[in-house]
N, C-alpha and C positions, 0 to 999 in steps of 0.2 A: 146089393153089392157088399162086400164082405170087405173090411177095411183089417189093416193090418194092425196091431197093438202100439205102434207107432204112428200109424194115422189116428186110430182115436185119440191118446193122448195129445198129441198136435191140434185136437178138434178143440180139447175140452181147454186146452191151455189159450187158443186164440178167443175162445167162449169168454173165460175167463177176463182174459183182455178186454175183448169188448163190454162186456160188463163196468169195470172201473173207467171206460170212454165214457157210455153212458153216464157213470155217477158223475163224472169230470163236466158233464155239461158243457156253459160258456166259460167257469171260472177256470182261472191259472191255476189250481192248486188239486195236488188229488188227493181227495177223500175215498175215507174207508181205513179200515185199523190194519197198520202195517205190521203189528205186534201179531196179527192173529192171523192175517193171508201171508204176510211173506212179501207185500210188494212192496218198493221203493216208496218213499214218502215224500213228496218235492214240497218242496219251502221255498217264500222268498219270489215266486214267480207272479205274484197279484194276491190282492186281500182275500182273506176269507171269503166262500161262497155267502155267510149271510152278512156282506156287506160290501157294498157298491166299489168297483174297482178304481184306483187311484186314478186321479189327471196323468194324462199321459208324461206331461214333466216329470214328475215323482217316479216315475220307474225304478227300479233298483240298479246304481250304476256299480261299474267294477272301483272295488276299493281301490285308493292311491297306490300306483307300484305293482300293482298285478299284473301276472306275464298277458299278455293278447296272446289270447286262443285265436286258431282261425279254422274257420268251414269252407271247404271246398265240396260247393255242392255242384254234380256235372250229370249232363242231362244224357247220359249213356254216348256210346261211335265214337268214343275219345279217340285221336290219333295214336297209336301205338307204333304205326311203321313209318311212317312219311314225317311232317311236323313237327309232332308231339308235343305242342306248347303247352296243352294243360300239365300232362305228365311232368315237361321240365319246370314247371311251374309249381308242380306237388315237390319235388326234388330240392328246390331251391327256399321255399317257405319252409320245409322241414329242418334246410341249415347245409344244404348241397350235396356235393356226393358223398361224403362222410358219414352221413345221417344214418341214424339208424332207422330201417325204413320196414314196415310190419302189416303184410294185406290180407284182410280174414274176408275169405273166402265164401263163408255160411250159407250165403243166399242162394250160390250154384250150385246146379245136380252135377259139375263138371268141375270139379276143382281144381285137378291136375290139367284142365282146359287151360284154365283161368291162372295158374302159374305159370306154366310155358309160355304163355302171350305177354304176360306183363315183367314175366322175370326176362323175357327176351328185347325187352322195351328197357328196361330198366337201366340191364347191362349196355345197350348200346347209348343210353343217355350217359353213363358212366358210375350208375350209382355203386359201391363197395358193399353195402351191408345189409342186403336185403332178405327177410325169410318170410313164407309162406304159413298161416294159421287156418290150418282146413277143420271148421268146424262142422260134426257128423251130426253131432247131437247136443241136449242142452245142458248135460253134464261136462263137457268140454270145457265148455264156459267157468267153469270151476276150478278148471287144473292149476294147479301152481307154476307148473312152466310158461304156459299161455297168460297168465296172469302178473309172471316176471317179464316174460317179453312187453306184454302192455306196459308196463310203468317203466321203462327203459328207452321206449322208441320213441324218436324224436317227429315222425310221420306215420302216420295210422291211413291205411286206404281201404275201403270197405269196397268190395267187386259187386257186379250186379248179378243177376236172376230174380230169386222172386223174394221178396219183400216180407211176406206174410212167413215165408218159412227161416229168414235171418233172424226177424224175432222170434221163433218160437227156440230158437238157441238162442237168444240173448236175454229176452225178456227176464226182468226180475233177478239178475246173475252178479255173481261179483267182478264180470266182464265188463258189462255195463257200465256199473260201479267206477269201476278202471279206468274206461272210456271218460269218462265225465270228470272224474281226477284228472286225467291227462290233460286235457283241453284248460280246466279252470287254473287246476295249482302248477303247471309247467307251461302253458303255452303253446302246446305242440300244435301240426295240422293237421287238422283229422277231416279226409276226404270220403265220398261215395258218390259210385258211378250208377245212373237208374235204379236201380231196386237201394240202392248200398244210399242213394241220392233222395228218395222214400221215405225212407226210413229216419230220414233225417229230423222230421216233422215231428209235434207231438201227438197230432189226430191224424195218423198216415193213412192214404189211398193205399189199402188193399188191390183191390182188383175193379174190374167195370169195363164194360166197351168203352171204344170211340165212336157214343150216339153223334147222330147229325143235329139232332139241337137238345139242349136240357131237360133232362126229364127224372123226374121226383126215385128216388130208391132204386137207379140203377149202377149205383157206387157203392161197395162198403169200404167202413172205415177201421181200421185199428189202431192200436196204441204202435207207435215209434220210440225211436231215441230220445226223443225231446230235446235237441238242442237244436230248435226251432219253436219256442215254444204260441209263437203268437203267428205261425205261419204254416199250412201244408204244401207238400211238392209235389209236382207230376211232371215225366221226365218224356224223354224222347215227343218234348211239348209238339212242336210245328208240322214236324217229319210224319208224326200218328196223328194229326190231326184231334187234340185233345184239350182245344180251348172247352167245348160244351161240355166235356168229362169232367172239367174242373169248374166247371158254373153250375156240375148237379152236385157234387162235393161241398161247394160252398153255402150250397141253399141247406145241407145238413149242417152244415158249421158256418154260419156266416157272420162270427166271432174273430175267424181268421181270414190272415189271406190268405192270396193262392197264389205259389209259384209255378210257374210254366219254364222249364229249366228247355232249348235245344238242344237237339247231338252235336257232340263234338265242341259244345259251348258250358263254361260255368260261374257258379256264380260266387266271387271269392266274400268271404263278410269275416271283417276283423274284427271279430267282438269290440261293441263300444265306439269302435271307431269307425269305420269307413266299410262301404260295399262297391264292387267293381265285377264288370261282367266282361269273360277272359274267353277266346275261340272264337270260333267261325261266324255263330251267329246272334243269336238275342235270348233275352229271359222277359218273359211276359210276365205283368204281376195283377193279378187282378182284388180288388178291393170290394169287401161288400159291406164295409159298416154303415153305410146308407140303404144298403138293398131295402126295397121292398118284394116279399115274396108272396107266394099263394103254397107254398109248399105246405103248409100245415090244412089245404082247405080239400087238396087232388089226391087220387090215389095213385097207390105206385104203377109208373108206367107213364102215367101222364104228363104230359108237357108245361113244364114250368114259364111261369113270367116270374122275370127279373128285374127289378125297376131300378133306378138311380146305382148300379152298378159303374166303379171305376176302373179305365182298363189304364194299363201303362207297360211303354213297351221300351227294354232299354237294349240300345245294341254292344256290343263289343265294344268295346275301348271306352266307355262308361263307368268313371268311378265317383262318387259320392262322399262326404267323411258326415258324422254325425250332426243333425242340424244344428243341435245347441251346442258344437264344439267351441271353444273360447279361439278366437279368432288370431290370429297368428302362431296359433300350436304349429311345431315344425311337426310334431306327431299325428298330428288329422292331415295327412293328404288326402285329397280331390275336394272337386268343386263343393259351394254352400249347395245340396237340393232346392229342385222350385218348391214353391208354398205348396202345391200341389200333390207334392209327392216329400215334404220331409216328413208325418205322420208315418209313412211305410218305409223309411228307411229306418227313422229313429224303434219301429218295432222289431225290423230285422236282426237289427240291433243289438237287442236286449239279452244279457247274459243268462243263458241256460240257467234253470234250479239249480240249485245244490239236491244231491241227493245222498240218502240214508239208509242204508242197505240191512 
């Protein structure tokens, strides 16, 4: 088959990615000379690879006074015509209809799709100032206008398709870059729907069926956004039936967790402070730092055992604030977590790297 000059470089660039996964390993930090490849350098997100990662207390928390960023991660079939609570929900965290409101597109082969649907969502929610970032390629990611509009907008929404192809226009870009200023030094909300939802992760699901039970290397993985960095996502969780897709996911990374995002359901996380699950239906989170696995013993294809796996299932109207929040902060809204589950909230948590472009 004869690929086109933009399909090979799209190969060699996700190659490339997966390569710095692999060096990435289980540690928070990526390795490799960023002076000499050109990638991002994340700091700040766990100790050195050759030394043991901190007690989970010690995490790196947001300094005093810094804006809360928030993530709206949504598991794709958001309401656009009926409803629309997530969307007026994206609308209202961003600071209302006023907002300056910015949706890049990248992931869809259908861009101008994917404007008419959500610019006609938007408008009937009331929003005033919205514009559309259709990115074709990964020089886009570059432009100075695209890159004014990013450090301006008050709401960033990233659309779905496919995952693996948003990164190869973002990866390594001063978009990125942008991206991750936004959220740290302003505060904004920076949302993604399915693939845009993906990508959110720092070890993302690429592609892989919805097997009927777990089985060894039929998931791959690439590099995401990372503002998820101690967590991967899978979206249109319930509906595609993708709990076992995301328990062979995990037996490759079982470092992280695993979220299971529903359609038309998301999962809002205040940096630092608080997680709460918005729409129709549930966010599944599954936990493997006890797993025991056989994944290193079978080959690929084969059916994995998973042992001492945690499952947790949180529905709508679910919101949490950070376990070790000092207790009558008017600023930590929602309940203390059970014991059970504040380990997975206080990782959700965790403030994205910094990164260095």
């Amino acid at each position: 088959m004869i690929r086109s000059d933009h399909d090979r470089k799209a190969a060699l660039q996700q190659s490339a990615r997966r390569q710095v996964l692999r060096a990435l390993g289980g540690s928070g930090i990526w390795v490799g000379a960023a002076a000499t490849t050109g990638l991002f350098g994340l700091t700040g997100c766990a100790s050195s690879p050759t030394q043991p990662a901190p007690p989970l207390r010690e995490s790196r928390s947001l300094p005093e006074g810094a804006p809360v960023g928030r993530l709206l991660v949504i598991g794709g079939a958001e309401g656009r015509v009926d409803e629309r609570e997530i969307l007026s929900r994206f609308i209202a965290l961003s600071g209302g209809p006023q907002a300056r409101l910015r949706f890049i597109t990248g992931a869809t082969n259908d861009p101008n799709g994917a404007e008419q649907a959500y610019g006609a969502a938007m408008k009937a929610l009331g929003a005033q100032n919205v514009a559309f970032m259709h990115l074709v390629e990964a020089a886009d990611s570059s432009h100075p206008q695209l890159l004014a509009e990013l450090r301006q907008a008050d709401g960033i929404f990233i659309t779905g398709g496919d995952q693996a192809r948003l990164m190869g226009k973002l990866w390594s870009t001063p978009a990125m870059e942008a991206l991750h200023l936004a959220v740290r030094e302003r505060g904004i909300c920076l949302a993604g729907t399915s693939a845009g939802a993906a990508a959110m992760s720092r070890a993302m699901i690429a592609q892989g069926p919805a097997v009927m039970v777990p089985q060894k290397d039929v998931v791959s993985l690439d590099l995401g956004l990372n503002f998820l960095p101690q967590a991967m996502v899978d979206q249109h969780f319930s509906q595609r039936r993708r709990l076992s897709r995301l328990l062979s996911a995990l037996a490759l990374r079982p470092d992280l967790l695993g979220i299971g995002v529903d359609e038309d359901t998301a999962l809002l996380i205040e940096i630092g402070r608080s997680v709460e699950v918005i729409g129709r239906s549930s966010v599944t989170v599954v936990d493997g730092t006890e797993m025991q696995s056989n994944a290193g013993l079978v080959q690929p294809r084969d059916r994995l055992e998973l042992i001492g796996v945690n499952l947790h299932v949180l529905p709508s109207g679910q919101r949490y604030r950070h376990p070790w929040a000092v207790r009558g902060d008017a600023s930590q809204a929602g309940a203390e977590p059970p014991a059970a589950l504040r380990s997975v909230v206080a990782r959700l948590l965790e403030p994205p790297p910094i990164l260095v472009l």
